[in-house]
NUBAFI-525433 format. One record per atom (N, C-alpha, C): residue in three letters; residue number from 0; chain; atom name; y, x, z. Coordinates in nm, 2 decimals. Layout:
 lofi lovo volum tifi      y      x      z
  Ala  NUM     A   CA      Y      X      Z
...
This chain:
 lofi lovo volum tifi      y      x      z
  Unk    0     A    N   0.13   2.91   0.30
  Unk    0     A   CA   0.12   2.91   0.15
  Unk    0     A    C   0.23   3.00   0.10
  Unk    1     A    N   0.21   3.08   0.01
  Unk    1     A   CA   0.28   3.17  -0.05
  Unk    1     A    C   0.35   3.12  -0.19
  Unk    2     A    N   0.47   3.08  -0.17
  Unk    2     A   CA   0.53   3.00  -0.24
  Unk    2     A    C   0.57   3.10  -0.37
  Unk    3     A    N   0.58   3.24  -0.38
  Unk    3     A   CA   0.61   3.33  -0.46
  Unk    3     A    C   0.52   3.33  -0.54
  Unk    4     A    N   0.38   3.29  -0.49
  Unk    4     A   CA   0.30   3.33  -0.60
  Unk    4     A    C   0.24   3.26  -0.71
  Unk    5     A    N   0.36   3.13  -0.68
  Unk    5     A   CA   0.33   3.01  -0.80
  Unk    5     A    C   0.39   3.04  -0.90
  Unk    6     A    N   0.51   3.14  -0.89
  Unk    6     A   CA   0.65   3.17  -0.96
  Unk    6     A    C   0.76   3.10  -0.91
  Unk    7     A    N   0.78   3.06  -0.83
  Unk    7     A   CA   0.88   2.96  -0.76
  Unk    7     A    C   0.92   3.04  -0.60
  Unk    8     A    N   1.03   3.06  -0.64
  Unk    8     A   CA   1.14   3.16  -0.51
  Unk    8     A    C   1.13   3.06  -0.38
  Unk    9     A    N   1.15   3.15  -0.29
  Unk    9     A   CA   1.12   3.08  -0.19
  Unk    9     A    C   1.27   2.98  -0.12
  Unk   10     A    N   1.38   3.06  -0.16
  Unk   10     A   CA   1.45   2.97  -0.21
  Unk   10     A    C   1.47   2.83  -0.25
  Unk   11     A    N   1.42   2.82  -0.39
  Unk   11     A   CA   1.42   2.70  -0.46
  Unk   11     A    C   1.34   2.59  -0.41
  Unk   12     A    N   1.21   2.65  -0.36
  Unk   12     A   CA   1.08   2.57  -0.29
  Unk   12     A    C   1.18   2.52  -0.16
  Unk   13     A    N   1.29   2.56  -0.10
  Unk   13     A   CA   1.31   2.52   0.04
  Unk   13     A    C   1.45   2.45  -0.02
  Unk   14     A    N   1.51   2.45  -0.11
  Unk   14     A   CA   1.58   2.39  -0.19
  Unk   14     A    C   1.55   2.25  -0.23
  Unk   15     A    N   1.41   2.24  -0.29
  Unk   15     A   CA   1.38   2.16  -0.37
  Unk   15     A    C   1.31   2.03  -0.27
  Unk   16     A    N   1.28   2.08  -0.14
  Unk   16     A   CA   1.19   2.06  -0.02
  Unk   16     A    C   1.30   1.97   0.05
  Unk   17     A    N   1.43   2.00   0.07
  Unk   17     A   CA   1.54   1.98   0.13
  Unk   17     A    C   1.56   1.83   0.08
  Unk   18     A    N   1.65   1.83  -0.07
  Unk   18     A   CA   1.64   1.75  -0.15
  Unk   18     A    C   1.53   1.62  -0.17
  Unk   19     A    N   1.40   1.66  -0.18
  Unk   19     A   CA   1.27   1.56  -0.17
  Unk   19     A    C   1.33   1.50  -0.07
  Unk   20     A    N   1.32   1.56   0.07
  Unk   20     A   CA   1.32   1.51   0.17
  Unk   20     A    C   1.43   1.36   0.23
  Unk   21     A    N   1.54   1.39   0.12
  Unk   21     A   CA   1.64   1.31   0.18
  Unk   21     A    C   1.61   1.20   0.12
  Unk   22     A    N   1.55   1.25  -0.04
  Unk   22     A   CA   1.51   1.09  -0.11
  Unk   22     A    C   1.42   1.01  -0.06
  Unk   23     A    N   1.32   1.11  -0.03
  Unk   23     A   CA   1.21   0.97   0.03
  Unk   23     A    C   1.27   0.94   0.14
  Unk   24     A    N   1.33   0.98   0.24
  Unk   24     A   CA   1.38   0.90   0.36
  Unk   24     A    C   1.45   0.81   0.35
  Unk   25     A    N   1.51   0.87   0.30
  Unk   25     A   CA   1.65   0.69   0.23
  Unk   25     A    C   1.53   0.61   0.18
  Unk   26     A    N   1.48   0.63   0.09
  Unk   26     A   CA   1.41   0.55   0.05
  Unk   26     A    C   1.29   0.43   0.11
  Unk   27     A    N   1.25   0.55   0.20
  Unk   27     A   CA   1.17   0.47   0.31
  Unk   27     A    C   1.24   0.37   0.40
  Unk   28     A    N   1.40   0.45   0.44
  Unk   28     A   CA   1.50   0.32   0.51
  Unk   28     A    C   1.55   0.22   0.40
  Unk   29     A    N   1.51   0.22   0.32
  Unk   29     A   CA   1.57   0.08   0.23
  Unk   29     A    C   1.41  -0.01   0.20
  Unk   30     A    N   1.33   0.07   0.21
  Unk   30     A   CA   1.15  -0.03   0.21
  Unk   30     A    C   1.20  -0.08   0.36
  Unk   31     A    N   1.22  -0.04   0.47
  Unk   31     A   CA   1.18  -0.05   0.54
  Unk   31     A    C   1.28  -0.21   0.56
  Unk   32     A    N   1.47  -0.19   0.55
  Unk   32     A   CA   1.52  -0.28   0.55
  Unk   32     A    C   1.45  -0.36   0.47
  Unk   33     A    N   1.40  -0.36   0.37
  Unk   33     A   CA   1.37  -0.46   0.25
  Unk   33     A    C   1.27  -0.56   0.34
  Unk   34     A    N   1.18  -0.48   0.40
  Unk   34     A   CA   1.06  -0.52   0.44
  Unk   34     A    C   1.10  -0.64   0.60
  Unk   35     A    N   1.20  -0.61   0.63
  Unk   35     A   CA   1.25  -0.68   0.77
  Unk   35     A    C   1.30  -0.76   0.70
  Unk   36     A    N   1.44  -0.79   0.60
  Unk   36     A   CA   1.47  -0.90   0.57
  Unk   36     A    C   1.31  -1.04   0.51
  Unk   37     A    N   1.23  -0.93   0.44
  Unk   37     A   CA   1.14  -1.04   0.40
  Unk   37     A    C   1.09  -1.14   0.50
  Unk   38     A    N   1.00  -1.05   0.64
  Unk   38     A   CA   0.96  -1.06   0.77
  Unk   38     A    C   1.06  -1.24   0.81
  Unk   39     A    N   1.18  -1.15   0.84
  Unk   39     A   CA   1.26  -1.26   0.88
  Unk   39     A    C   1.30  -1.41   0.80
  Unk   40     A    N   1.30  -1.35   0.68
  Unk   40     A   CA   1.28  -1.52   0.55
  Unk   40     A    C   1.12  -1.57   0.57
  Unk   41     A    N   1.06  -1.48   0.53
  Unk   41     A   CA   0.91  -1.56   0.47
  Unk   41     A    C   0.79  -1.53   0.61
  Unk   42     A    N   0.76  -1.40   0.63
  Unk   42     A   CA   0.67  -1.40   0.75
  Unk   42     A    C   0.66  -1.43   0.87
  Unk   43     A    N   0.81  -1.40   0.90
  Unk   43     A   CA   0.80  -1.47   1.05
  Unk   43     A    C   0.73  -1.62   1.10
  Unk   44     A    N   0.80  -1.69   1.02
  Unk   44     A   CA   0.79  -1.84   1.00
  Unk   44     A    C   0.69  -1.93   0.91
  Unk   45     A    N   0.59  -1.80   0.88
  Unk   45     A   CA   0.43  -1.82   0.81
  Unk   45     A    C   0.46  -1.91   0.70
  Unk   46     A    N   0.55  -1.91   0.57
  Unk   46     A   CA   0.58  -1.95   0.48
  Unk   46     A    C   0.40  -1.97   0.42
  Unk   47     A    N   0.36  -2.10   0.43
  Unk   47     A   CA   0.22  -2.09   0.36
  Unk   47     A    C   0.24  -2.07   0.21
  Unk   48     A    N   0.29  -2.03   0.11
  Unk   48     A   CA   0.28  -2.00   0.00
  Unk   48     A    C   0.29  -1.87  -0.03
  Unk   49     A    N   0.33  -1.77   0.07
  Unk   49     A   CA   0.36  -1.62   0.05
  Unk   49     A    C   0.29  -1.55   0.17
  Unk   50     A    N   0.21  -1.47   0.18
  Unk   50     A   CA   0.18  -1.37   0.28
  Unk   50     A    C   0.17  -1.22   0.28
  Unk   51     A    N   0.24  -1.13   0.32
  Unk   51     A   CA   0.28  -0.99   0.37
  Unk   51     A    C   0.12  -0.95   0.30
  Unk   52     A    N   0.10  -0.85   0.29
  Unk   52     A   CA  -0.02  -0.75   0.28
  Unk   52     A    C  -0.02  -0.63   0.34
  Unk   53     A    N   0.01  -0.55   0.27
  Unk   53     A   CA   0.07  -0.40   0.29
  Unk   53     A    C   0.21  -0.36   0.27
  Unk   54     A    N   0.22  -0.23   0.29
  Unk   54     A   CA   0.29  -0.10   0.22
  Unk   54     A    C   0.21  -0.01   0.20
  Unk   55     A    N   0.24   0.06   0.10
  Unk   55     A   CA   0.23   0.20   0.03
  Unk   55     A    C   0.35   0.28  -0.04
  Unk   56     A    N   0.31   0.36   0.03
  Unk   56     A   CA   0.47   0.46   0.01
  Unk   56     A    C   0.60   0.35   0.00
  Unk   57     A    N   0.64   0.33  -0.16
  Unk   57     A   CA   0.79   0.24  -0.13
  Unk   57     A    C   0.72   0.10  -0.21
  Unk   58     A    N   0.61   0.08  -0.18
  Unk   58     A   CA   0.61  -0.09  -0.21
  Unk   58     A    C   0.58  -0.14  -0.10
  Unk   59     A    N   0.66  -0.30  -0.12
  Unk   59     A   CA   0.55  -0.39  -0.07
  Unk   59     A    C   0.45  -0.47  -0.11
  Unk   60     A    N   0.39  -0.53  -0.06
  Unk   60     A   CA   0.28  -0.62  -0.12
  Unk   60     A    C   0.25  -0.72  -0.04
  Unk   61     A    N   0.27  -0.82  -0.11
  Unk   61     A   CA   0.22  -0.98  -0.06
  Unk   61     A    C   0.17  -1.06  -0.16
  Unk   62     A    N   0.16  -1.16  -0.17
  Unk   62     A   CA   0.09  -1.25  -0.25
  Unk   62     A    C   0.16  -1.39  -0.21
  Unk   63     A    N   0.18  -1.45  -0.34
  Unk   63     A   CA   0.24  -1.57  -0.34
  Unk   63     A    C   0.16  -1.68  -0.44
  Unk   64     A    N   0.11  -1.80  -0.36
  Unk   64     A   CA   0.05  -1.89  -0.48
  Unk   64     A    C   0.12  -1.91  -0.60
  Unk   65     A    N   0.03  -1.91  -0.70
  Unk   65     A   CA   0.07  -1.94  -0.87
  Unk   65     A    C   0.18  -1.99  -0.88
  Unk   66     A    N   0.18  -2.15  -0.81
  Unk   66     A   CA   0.28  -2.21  -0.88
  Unk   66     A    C   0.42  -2.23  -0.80
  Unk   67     A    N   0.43  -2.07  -0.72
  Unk   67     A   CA   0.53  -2.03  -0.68
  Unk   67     A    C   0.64  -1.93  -0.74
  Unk   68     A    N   0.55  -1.85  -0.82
  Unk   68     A   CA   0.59  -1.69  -0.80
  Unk   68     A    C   0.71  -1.70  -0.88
  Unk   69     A    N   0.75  -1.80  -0.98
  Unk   69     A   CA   0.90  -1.78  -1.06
  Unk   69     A    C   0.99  -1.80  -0.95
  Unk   70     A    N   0.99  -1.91  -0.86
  Unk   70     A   CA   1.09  -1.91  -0.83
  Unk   70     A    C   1.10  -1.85  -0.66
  Unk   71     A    N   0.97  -1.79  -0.59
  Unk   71     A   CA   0.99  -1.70  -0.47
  Unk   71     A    C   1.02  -1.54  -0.58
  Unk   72     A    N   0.99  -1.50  -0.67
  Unk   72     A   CA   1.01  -1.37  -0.71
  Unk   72     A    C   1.15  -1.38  -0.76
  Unk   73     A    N   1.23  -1.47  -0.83
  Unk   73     A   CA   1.38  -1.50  -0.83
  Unk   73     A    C   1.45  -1.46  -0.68
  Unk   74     A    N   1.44  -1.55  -0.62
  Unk   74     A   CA   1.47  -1.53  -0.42
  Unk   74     A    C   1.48  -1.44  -0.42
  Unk   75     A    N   1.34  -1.34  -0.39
  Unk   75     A   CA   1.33  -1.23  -0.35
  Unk   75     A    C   1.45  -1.12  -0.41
  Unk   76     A    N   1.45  -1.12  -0.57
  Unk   76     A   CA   1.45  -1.04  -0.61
  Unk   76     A    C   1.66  -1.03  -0.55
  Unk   77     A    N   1.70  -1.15  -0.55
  Unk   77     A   CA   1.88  -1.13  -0.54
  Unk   77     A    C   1.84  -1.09  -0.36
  Unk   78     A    N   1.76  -1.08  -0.29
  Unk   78     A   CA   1.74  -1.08  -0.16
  Unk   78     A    C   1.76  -0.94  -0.12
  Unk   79     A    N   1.64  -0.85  -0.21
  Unk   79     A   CA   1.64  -0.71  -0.17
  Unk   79     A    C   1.68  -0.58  -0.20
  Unk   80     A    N   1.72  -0.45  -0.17
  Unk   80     A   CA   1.83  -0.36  -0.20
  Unk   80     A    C   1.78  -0.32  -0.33
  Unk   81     A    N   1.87  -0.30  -0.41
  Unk   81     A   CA   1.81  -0.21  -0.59
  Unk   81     A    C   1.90  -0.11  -0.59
């Protein structure tokens, strides 16, 4: 791909490339920590009120019954990195 011909130096594009790069990776290592501490509180040990789902890019997703989620989303929330 010819990165000149967007108007963007080839420079800046390997600049800007560099940069991206380190954010999503930290980022991905702090989902990823995040995602092991939950594992070890709630999935490991099949917490029947909460269950794991996915990831996508830097979320996770689980699901927690109704007349849980004030006080497992409280937990969680002093639990994981911000």
């Amino acid at each position: 791909q010819d990165l000149t011909r967007k108007g963007i130096g080839v420079e800046e594009a390997v600049k800007r490339k560099i940069v991206s790069h380190a954010i999503q990776s930290t980022c991905g290592d702090i989902c990823r920590w995040d995602l092991i501490q939950l594992y070890r509180t709630y999935f490991k040990n099949r917490d029947p009120h909460i269950d794991f789902m996915t990831t996508v890019h830097d979320e996770i997703n689980y699901t927690i019954d109704k007349d849980y989620v004030i006080d497992y989303v409280r937990e969680i929330d002093d639990r994981v990195v911000e």
